[in-house]
N, C-alpha and C positions, 0 to 999 in steps of 0.2 A: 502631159505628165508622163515622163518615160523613166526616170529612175527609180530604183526599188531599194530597199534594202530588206531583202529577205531572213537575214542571219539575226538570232540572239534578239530579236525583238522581244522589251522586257515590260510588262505591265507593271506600274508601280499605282495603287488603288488608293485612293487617300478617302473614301467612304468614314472613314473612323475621326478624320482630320474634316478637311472639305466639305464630306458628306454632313457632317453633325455640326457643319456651321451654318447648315438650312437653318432659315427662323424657325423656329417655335420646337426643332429638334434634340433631343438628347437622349444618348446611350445609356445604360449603366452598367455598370461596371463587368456585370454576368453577361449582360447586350452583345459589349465589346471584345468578351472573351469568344463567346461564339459564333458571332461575325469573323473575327481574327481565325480563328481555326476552321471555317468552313473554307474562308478565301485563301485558305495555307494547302488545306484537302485538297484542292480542286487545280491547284500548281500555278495560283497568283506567284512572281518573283519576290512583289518588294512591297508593304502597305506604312501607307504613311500615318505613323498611329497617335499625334497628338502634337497638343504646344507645351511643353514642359512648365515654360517662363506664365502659365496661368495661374500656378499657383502647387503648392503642395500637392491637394487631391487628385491636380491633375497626374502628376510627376508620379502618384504613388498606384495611377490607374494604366503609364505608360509602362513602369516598373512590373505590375502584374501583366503586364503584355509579352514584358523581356524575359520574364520566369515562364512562358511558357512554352519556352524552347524551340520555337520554331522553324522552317527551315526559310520560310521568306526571310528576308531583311525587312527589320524593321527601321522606318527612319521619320525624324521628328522634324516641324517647321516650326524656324526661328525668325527673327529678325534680325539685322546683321547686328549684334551687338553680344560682346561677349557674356556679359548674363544670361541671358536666354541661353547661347551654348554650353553654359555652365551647369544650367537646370537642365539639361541634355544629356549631359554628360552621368550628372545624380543621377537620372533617370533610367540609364544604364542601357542605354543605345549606343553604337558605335555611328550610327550615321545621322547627318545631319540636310538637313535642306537649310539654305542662309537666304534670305529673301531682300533685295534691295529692291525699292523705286528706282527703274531705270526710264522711263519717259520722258520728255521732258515736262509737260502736263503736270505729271507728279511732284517732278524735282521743285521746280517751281510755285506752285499751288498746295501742295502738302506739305511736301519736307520743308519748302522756303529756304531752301541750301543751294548748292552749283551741280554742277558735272563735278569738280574737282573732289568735290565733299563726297559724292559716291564713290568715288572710287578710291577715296583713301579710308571708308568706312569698310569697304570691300578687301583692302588688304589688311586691315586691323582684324576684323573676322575672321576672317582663313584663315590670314597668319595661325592666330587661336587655335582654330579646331584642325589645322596641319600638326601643330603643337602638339597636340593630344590625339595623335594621330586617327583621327575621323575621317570615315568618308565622307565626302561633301560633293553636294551639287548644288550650286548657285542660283538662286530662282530669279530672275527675271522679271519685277512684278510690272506689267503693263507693256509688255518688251511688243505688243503687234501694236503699240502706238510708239516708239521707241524709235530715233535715229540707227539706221543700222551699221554708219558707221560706228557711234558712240556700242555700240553692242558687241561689235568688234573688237574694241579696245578695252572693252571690260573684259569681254571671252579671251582676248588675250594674255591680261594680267591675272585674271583667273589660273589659267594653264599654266603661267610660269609660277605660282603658287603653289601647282598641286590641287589642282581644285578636280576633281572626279568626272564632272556632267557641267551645263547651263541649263539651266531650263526657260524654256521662252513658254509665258503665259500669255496665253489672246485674254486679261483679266475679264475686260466687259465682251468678250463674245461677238466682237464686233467685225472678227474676220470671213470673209467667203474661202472655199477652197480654195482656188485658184493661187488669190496669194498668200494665203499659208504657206504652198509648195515653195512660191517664189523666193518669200522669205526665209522659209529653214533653209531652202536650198541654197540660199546664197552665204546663209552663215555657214553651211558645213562646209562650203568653198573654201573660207577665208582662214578658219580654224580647227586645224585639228583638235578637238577636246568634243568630246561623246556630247548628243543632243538632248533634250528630254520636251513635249510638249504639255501644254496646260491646255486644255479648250472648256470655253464657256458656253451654257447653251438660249444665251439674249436674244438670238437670231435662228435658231432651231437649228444648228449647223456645227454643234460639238460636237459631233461623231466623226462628220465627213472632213470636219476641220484637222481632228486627231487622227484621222486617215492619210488625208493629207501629207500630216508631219511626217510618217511615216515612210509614206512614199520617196517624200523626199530626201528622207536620209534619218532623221531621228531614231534613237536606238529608245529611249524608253518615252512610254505614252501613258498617262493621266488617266485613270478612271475612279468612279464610284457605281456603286451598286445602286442600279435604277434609273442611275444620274443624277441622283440628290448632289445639292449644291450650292451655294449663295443663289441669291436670286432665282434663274432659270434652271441652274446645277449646270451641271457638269456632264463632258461625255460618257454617258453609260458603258460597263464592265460588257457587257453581255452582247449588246450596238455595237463595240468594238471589237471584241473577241472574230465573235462571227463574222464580222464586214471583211477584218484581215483577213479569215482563213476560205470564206466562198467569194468577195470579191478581190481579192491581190492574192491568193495563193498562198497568203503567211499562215502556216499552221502551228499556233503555241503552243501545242502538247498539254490543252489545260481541258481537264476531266468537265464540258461543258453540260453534261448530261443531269448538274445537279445545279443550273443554272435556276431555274423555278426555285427549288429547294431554298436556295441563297437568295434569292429577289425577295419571295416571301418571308424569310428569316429579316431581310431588314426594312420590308415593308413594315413589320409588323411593328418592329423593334423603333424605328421611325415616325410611326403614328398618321404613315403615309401609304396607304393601299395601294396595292399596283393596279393601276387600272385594265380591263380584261380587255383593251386592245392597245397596250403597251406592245413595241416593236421586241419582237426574239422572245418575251419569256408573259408576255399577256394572256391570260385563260384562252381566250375566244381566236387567237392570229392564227391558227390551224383549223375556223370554220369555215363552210361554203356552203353556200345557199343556195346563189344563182344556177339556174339549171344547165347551162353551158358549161358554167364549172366544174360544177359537181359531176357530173355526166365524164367529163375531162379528169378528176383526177380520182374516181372511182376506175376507168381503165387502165389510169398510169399516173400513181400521183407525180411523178415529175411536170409533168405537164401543166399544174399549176402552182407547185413546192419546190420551193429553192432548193430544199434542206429536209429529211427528215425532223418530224416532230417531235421525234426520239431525243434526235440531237442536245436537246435544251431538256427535255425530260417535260415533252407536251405531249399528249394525242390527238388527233385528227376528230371533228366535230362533223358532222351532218346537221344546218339546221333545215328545219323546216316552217318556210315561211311564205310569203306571197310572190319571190323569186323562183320556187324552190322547180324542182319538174321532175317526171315521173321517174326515172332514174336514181337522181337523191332519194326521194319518198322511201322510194320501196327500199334502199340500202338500210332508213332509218328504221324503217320496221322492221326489216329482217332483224336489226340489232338490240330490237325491243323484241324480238321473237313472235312477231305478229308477221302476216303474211294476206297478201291479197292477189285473188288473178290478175292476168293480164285483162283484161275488161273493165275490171271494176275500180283500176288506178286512175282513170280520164274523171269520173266521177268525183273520187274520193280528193281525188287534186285539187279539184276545183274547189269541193269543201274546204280544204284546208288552207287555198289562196282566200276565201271569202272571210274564214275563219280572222288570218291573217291582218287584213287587208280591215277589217274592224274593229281586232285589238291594237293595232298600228301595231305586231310587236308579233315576231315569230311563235310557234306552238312551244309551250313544254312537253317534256316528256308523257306528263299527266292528262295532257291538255288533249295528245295527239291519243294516248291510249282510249281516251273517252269518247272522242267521234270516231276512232277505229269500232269500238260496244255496242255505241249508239246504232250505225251503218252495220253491223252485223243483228244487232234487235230486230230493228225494220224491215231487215232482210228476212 
């Protein structure tokens, strides 16, 4: 994988859309206001904040979105069908996502339509929302099971419409890296018109997949906070953010320091806990235990940290537990304000691996304060 595209890489976060079509999830209304401005604060581009076409309440909870003046773009998912961009329109968004079944898989087995009916469904839509001049990007639905000539011919009649973006979704998650690159890379070849990805995470591989896209040329890439999503979700805001800017160099200028801050705001809000060893924004991804480690990045935490812990708005943990070794120990006590000699660490070590090594489960705070009492009583 040698190509980049380093410029104007634009996150467009559909947490509010995608995210809230996890089962058993729903925002409300105040939810959505402060997800929307958290992910505005921190210099997301563009969030994808609803379906119009579900009805009224939805329409009047996208509309409280559009009134709060934001500087992202907001943009709504439709079907290709001019109702839906009609409630769009109500809704008082300027932008549109138009979503067609392009697989064949689909055309066949869902729609029970042709190639030919897509793509006359695809110029009655645009046409439309060209009409009423929206920005539009074309969503691709199933497009990494898709003929890539037939995606060609759509992305082409797209363009001569006016159409903004394509967006290629991996819908079921079923891409490896590798040929994600192949494939975006091959349509950025064939068409000039802006790329966008979708990644799914079926195969635990939205992140590197929406990396991928990137790589290979795509200018905006798909996220939600956490990665909530149908099924497995979706590539995580936070997994992406970071992978662009410490592994490819891409730095989006987006205030990541409040990354925890907004995990938890839509953990909560989601009814979905962020678990404390989720990747970039989990409680615990900045402990060490092991006493090689610990020992390692008490002299230099590069040494075993990609990234400040700062970065995300985490701190750095010492635990101590049946790995732990007399280096960690004593950092955690210092930090507990307790102190013990040089002598008297080989001993107390070993208490606390015994300790350990019985509760199957590191010490707490309390736990460690108390055979610290205990080991000075005795004394």
């Amino acid at each position: 994988m040698s190509k980049t595209n380093n410029s104007q890489v634009i996150i467009d976060d559909t947490t509010l859309r995608d995210g809230e079509q996890t089962a058993g999830v729903i925002f409300s209304l105040d939810e959505k206001k402060r997800i929307a401005r958290m992910l505005d604060e921190v210099g997301v581009g563009e969030l994808e904040c609803g379906i119009p076409a579900m009805g009224k309440e939805e329409q009047a909870s996208v509309k409280a979105l559009v009134d709060l003046d934001l500087k992202a773009r907001l943009i709504t998912w439709n079907r290709a069908v001019i109702t839906d961009i009609q409630a769009s329109i109500d809704s008082g968004v300027r932008a549109v996502d138009i979503s067609l079944s392009v697989s064949d898989i689909h055309i066949e087995h869902k729609l029970r339509r042709s190639r030919d009916w897509v793509k006359e469904q695809l110029k009655v839509a645009l046409g439309f929302a060209k009409d009423h001049d929206l920005y539009v990007s074309i969503g691709g639905e199933d497009a990494s099971r898709a003929d890539l000539g037939f995606l060609v011919e759509l992305m082409n009649i797209a363009r001569s419409l006016g159409a903004d973006r394509f967006r290629f979704c991996d819908t079921l998650g079923i891409l490896d890296p590798f040929t994600m690159y192949d494939k975006v890379s091959y349509l950025a070849s064939q068409v000039e018109l802006d790329l966008e990805v979708h990644t799914h995470n079926d195969l635990g591989m939205a992140t590197a997949n929406a990396i991928a896209g990137v790589r290979a040329g795509a200018k905006f890439v798909n996220t939600t906070v956490n990665g909530l999503g149908e099924r497995a979700g979706n590539a995580a805001l936070e997994e992406v953010v970071m992978a662009l800017k410490h592994a490819c160099g891409i730095d989006l200028q987006i205030n990541t320091s409040r990354f925890v801050e907004l995990s938890e705001l839509v953990g909560k809000a989601s009814g979905r806990p962020v678990p404390e060893w989720k990747a970039v924004v989990g409680e615990k991804v900045f402990s060490h235990e092991s006493g090689l480690h610990a020992d390692g990045v008490l002299k230099f935490p590069g040494n075993y940290e990609g990234y400040d812990p700062a970065e995300v708005g985490l701190t750095r943990h010492m635990v101590v537990g049946k790995h732990s070794g007399r280096h960690g120990l004593s950092a955690r006590l210092e930090q507990l304000g307790l102190k013990l000699e040089h002598h008297e660490l080989d001993t107390f070590l070993e208490q606390v691996r015994g300790t350990a090594q019985s509760n199957k489960r590191p010490l707490s705070d309390v736990e460690l304060v108390r055979l610290y009492r205990w080991n000075r009583q005795v004394a």
